[in-house]
PDB file of N, CA, C and O in Angstrom:
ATOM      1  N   UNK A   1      -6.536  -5.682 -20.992  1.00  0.00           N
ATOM      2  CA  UNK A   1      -6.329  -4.804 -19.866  1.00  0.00           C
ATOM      3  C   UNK A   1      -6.767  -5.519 -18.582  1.00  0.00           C
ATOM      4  O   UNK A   1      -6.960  -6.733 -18.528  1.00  0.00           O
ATOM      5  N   UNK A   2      -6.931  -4.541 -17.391  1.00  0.00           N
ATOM      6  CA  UNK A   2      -7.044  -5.766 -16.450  1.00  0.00           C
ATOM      7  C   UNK A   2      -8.419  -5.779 -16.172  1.00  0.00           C
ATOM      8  O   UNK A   2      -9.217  -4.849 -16.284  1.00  0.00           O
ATOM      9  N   UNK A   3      -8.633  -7.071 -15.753  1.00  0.00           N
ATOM     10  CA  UNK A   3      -9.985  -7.090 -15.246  1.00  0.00           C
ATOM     11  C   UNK A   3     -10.758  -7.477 -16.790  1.00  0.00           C
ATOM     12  O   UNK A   3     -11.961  -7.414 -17.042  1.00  0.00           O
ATOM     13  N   UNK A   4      -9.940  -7.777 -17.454  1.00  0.00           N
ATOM     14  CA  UNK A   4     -11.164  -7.633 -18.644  1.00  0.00           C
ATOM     15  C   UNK A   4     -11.965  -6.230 -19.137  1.00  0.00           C
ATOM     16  O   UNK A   4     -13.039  -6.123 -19.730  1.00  0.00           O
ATOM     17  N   UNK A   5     -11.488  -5.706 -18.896  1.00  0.00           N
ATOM     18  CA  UNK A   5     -11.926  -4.330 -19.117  1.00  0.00           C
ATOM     19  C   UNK A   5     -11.333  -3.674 -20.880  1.00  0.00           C
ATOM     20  O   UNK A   5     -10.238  -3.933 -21.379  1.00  0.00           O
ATOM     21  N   UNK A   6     -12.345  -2.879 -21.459  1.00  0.00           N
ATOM     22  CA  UNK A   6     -11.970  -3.093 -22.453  1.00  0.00           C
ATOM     23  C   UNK A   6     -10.958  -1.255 -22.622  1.00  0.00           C
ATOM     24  O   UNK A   6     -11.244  -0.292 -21.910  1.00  0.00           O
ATOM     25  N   UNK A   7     -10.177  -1.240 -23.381  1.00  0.00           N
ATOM     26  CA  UNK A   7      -9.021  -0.140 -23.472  1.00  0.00           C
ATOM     27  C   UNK A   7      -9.405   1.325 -23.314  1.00  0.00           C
ATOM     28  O   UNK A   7      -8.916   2.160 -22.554  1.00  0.00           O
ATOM     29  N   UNK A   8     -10.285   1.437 -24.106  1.00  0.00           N
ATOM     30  CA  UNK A   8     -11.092   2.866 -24.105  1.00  0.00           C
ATOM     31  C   UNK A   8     -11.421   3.007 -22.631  1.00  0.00           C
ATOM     32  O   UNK A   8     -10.921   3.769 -21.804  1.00  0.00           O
ATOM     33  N   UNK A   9     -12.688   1.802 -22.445  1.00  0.00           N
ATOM     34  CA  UNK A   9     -13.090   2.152 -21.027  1.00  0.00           C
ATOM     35  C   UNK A   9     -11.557   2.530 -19.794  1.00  0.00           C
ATOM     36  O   UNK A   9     -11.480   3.081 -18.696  1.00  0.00           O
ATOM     37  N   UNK A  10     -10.962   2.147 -20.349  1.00  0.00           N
ATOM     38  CA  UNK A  10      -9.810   1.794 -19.049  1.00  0.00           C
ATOM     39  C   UNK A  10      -9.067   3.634 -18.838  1.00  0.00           C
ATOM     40  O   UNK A  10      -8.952   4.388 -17.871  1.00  0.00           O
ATOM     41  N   UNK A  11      -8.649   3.744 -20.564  1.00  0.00           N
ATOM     42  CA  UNK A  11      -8.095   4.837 -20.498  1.00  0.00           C
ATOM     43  C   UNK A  11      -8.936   6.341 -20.236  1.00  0.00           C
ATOM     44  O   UNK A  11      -8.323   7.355 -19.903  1.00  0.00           O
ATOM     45  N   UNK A  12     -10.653   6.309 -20.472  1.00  0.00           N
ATOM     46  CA  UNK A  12     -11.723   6.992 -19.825  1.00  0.00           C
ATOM     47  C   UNK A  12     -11.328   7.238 -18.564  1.00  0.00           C
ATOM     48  O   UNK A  12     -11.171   8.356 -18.073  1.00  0.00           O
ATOM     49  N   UNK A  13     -11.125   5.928 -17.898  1.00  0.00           N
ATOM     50  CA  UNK A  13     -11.317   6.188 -16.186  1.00  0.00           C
ATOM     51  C   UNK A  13     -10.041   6.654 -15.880  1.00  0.00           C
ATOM     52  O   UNK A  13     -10.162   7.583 -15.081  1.00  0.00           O
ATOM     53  N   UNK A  14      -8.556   6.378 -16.222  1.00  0.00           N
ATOM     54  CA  UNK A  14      -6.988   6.822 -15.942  1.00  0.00           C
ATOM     55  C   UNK A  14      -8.134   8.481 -16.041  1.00  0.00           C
ATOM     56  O   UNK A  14      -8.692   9.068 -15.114  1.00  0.00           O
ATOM     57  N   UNK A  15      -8.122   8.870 -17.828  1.00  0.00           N
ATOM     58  CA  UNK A  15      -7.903  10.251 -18.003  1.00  0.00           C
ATOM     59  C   UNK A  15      -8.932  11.099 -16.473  1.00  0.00           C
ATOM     60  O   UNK A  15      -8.431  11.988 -15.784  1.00  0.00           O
ATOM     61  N   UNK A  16     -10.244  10.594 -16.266  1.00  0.00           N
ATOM     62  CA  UNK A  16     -10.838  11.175 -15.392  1.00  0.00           C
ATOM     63  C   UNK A  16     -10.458  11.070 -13.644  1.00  0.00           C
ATOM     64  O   UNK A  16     -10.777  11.896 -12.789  1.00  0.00           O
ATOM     65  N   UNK A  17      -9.792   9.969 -13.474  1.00  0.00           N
ATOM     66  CA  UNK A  17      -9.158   9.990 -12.175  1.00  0.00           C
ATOM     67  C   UNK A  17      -8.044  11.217 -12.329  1.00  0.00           C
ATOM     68  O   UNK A  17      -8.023  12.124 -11.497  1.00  0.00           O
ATOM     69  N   UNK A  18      -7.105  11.180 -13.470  1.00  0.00           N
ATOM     70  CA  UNK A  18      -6.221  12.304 -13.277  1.00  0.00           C
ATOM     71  C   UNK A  18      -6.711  13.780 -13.114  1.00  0.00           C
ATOM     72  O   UNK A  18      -6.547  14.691 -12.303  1.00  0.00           O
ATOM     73  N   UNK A  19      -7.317  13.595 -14.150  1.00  0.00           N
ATOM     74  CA  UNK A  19      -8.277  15.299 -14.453  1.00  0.00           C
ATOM     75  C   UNK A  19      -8.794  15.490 -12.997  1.00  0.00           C
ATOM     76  O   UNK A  19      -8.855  16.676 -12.670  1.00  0.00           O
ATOM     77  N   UNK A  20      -9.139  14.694 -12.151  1.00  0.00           N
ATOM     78  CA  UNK A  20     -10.380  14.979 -10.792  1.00  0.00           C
ATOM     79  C   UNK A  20      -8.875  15.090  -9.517  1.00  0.00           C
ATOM     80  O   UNK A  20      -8.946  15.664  -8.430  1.00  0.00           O
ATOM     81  N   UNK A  21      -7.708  14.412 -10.039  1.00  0.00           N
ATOM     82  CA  UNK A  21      -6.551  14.975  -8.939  1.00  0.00           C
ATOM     83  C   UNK A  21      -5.744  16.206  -9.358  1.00  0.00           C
ATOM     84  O   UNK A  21      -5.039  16.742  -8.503  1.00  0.00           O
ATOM     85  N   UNK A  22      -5.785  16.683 -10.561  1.00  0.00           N
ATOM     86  CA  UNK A  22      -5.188  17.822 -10.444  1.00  0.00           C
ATOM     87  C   UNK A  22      -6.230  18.848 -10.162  1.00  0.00           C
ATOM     88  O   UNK A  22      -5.982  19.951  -9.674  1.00  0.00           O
ATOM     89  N   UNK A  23      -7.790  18.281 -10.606  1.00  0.00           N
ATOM     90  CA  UNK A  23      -8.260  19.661 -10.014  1.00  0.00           C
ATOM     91  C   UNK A  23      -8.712  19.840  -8.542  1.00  0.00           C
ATOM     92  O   UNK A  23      -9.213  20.856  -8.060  1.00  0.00           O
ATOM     93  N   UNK A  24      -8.424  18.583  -7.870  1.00  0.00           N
ATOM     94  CA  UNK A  24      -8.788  18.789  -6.485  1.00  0.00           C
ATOM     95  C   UNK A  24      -7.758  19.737  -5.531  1.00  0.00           C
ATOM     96  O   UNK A  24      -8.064  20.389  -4.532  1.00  0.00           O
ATOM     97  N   UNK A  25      -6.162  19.563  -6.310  1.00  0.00           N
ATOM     98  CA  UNK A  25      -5.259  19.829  -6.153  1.00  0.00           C
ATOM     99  C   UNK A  25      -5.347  21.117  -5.556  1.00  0.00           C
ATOM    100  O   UNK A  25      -5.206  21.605  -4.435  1.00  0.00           O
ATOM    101  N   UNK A  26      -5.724  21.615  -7.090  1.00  0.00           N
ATOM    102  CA  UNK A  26      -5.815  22.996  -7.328  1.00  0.00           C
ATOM    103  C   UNK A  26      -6.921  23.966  -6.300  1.00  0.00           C
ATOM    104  O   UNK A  26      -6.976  25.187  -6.150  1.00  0.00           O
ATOM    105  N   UNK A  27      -7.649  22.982  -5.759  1.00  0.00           N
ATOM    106  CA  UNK A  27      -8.682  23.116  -4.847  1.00  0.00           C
ATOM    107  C   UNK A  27      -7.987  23.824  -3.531  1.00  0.00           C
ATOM    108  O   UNK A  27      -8.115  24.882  -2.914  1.00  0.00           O
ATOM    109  N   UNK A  28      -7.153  22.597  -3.451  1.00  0.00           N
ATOM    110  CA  UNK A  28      -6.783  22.666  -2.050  1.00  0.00           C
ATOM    111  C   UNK A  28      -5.979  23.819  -2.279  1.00  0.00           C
ATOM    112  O   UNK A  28      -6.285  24.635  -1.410  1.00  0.00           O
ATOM    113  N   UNK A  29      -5.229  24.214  -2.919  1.00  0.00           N
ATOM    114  CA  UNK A  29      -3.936  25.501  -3.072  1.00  0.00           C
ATOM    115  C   UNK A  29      -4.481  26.790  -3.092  1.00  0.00           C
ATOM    116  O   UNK A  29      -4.053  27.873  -2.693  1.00  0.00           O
ATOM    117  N   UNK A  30      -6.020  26.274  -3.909  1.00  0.00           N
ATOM    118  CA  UNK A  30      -6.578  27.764  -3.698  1.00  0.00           C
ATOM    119  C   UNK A  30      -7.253  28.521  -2.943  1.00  0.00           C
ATOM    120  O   UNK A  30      -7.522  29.721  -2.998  1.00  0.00           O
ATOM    121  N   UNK A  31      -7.600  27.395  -1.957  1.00  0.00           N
ATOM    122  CA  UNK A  31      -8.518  27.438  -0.760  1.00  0.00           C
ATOM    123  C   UNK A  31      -8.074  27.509   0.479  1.00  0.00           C
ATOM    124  O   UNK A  31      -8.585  28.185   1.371  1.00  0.00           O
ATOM    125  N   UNK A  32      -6.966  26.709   0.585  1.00  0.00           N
ATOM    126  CA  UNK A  32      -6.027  26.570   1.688  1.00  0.00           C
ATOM    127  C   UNK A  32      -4.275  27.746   2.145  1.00  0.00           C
ATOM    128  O   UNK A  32      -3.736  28.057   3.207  1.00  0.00           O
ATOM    129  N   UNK A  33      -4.012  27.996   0.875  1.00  0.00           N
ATOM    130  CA  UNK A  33      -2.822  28.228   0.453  1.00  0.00           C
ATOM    131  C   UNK A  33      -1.532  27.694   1.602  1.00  0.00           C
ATOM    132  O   UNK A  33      -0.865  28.335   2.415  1.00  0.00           O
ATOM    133  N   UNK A  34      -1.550  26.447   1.287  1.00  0.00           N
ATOM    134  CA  UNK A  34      -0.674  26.105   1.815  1.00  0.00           C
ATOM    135  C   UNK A  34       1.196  26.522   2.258  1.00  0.00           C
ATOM    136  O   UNK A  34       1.922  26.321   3.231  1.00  0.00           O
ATOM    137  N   UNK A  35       1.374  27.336   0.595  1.00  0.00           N
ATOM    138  CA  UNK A  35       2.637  27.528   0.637  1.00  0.00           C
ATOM    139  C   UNK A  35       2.610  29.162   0.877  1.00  0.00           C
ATOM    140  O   UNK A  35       3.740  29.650   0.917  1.00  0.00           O
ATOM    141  N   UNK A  36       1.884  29.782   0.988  1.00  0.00           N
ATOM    142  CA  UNK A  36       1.786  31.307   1.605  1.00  0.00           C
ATOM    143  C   UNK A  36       2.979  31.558   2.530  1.00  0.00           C
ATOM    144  O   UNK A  36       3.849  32.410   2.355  1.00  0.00           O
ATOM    145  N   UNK A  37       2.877  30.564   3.685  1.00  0.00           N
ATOM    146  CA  UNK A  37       4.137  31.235   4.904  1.00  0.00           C
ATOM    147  C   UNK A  37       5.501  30.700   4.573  1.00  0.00           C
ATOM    148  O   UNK A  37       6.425  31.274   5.148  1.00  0.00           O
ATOM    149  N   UNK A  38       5.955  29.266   3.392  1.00  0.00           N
ATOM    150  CA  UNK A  38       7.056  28.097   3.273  1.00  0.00           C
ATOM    151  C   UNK A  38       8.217  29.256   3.399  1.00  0.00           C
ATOM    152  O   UNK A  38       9.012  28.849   4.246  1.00  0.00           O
ATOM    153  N   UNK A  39       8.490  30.095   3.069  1.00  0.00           N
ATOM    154  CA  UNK A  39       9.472  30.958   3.541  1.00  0.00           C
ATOM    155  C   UNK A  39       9.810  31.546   4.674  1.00  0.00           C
ATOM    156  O   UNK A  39      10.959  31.942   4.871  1.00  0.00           O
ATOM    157  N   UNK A  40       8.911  31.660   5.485  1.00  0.00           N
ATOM    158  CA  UNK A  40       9.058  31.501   7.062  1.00  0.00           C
ATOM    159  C   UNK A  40       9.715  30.438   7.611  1.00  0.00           C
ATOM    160  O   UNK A  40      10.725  30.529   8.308  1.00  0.00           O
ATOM    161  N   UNK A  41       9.069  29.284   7.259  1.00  0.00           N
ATOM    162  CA  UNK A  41       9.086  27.993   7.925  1.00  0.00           C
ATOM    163  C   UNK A  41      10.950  27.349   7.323  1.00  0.00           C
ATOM    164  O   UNK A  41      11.565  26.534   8.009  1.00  0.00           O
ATOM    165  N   UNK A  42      11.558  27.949   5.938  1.00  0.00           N
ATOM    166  CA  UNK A  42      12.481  27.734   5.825  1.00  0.00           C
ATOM    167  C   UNK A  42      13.764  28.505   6.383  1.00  0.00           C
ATOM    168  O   UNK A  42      14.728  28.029   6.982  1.00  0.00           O
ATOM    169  N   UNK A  43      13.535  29.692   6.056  1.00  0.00           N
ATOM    170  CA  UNK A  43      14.204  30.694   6.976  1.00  0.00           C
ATOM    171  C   UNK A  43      14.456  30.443   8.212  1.00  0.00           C
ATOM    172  O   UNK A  43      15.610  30.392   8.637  1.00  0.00           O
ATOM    173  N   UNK A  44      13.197  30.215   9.095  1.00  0.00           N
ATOM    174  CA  UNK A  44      13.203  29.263  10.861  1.00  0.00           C
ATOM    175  C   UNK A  44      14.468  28.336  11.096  1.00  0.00           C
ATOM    176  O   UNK A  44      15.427  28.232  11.861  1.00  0.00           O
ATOM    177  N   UNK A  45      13.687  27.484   9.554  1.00  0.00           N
ATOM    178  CA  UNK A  45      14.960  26.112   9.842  1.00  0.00           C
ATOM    179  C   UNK A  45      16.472  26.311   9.370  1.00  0.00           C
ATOM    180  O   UNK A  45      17.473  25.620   9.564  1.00  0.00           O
ATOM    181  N   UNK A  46      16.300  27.358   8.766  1.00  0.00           N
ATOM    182  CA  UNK A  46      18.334  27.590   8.440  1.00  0.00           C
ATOM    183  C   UNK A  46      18.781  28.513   9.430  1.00  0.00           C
ATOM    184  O   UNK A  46      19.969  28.806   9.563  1.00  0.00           O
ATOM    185  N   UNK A  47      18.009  28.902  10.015  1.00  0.00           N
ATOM    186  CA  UNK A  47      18.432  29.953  11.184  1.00  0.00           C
ATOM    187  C   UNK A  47      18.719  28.943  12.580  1.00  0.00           C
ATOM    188  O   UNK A  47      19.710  29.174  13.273  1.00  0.00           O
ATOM    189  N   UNK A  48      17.779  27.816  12.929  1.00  0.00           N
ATOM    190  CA  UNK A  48      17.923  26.912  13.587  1.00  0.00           C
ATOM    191  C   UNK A  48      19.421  25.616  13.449  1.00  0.00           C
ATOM    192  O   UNK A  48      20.083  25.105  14.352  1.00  0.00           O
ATOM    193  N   UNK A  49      19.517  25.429  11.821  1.00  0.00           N
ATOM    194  CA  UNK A  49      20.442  24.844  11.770  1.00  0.00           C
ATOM    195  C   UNK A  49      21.899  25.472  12.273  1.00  0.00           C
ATOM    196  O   UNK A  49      22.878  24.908  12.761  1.00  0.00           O
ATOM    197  N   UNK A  50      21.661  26.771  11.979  1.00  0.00           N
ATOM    198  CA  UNK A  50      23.096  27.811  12.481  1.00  0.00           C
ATOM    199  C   UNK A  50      23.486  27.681  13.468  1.00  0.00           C
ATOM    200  O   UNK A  50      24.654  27.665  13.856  1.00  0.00           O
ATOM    201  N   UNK A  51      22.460  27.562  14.057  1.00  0.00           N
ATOM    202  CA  UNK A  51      22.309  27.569  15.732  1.00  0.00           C
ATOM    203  C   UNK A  51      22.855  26.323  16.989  1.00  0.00           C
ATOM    204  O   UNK A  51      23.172  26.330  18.178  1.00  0.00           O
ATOM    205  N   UNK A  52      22.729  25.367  15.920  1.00  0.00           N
ATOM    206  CA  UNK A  52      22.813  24.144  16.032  1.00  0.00           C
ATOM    207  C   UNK A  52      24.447  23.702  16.697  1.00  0.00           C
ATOM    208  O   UNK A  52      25.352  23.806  15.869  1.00  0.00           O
ATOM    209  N   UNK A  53      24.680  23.435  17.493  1.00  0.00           N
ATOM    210  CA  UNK A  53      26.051  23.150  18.266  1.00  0.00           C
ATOM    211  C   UNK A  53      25.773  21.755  17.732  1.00  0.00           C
ATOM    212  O   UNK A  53      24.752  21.070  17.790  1.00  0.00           O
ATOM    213  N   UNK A  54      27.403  21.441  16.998  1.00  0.00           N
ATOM    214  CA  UNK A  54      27.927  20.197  16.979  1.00  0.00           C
ATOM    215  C   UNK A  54      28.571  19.233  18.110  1.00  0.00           C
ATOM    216  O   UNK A  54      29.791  19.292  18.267  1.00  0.00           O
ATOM    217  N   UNK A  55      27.869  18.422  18.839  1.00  0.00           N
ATOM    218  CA  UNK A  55      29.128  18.192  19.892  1.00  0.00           C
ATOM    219  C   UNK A  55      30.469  17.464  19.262  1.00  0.00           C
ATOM    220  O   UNK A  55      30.550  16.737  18.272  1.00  0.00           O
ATOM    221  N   UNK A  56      31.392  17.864  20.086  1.00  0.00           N
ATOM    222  CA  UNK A  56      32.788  17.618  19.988  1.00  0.00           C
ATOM    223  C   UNK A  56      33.136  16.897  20.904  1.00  0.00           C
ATOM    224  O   UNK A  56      32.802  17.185  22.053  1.00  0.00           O
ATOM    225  N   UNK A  57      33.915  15.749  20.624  1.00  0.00           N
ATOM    226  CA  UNK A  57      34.541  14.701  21.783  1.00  0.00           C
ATOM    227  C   UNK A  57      35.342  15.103  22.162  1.00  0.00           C
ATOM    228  O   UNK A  57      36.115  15.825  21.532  1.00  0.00           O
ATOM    229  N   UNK A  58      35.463  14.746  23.459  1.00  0.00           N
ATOM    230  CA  UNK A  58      36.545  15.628  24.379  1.00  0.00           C
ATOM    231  C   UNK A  58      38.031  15.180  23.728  1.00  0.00           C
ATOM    232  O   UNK A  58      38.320  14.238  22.991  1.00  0.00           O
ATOM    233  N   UNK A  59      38.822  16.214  24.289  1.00  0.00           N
ATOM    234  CA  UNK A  59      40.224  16.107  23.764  1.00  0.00           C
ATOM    235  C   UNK A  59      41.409  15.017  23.984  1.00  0.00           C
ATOM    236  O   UNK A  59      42.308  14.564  23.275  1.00  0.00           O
ATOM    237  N   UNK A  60      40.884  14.787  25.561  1.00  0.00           N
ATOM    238  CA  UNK A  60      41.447  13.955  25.951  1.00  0.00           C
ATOM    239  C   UNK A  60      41.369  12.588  25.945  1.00  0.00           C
ATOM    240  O   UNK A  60      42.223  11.785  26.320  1.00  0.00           O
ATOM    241  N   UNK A  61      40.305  12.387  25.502  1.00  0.00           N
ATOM    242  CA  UNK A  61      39.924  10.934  24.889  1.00  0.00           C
ATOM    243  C   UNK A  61      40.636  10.221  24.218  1.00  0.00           C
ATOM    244  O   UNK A  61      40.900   9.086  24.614  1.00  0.00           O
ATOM    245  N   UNK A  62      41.278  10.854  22.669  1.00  0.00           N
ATOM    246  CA  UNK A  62      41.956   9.720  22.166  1.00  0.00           C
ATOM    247  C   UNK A  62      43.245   9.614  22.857  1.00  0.00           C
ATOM    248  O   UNK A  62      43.797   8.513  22.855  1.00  0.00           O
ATOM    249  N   UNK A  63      43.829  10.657  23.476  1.00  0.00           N
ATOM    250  CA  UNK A  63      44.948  10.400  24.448  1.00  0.00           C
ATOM    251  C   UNK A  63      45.348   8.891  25.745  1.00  0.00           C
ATOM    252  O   UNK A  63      46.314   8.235  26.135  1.00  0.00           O
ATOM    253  N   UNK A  64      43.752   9.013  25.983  1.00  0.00           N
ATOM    254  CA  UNK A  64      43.962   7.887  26.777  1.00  0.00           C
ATOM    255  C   UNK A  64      43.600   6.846  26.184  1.00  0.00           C
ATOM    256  O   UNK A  64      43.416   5.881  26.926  1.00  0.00           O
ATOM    257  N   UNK A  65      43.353   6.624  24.628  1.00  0.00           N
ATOM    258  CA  UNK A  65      42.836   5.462  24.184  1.00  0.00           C
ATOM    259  C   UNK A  65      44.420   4.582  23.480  1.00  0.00           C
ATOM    260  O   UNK A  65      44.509   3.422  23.078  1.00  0.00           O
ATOM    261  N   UNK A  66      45.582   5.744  23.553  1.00  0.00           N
ATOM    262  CA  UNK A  66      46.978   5.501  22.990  1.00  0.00           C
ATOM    263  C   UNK A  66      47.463   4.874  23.959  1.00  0.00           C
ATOM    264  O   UNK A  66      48.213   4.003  23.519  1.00  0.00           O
ATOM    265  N   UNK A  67      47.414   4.868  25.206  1.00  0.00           N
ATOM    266  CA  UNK A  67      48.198   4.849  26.733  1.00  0.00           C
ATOM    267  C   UNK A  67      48.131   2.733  26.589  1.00  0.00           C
ATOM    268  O   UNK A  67      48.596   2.038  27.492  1.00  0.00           O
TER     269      UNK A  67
END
């Protein structure tokens, strides 16, 4: 493994780094609640995209690009 490190030890530290990010995770979601409003914030943005004017090149443009 790397470092010379022997397998057990290696896969000890993977399993406890993972175990300590999902529960920090869980920390933050439960403490913070991040996704509480995400339906606001998506709703906003499809209502914004609606809203959204495409510009259009004028008409006469390719007319004079034929001439």
């Amino acid at each position: 493994m790397p470092a010379g490190v022997p397998m057990r030890q290696y896969l000890t530290f993977m399993a406890a780094a993972l175990l300590s990010m999902f529960v920090g995770s869980q920390v933050v979601h439960n403490y913070y609640h991040p996704l509480r409003d995400l339906n606001y914030y998506v709703e906003r943005e499809i209502k914004m995209q609606r809203l959204r004017e495409v510009p259009q090149p004028p008409e006469n443009a390719d007319s004079s690009k034929k001439s």
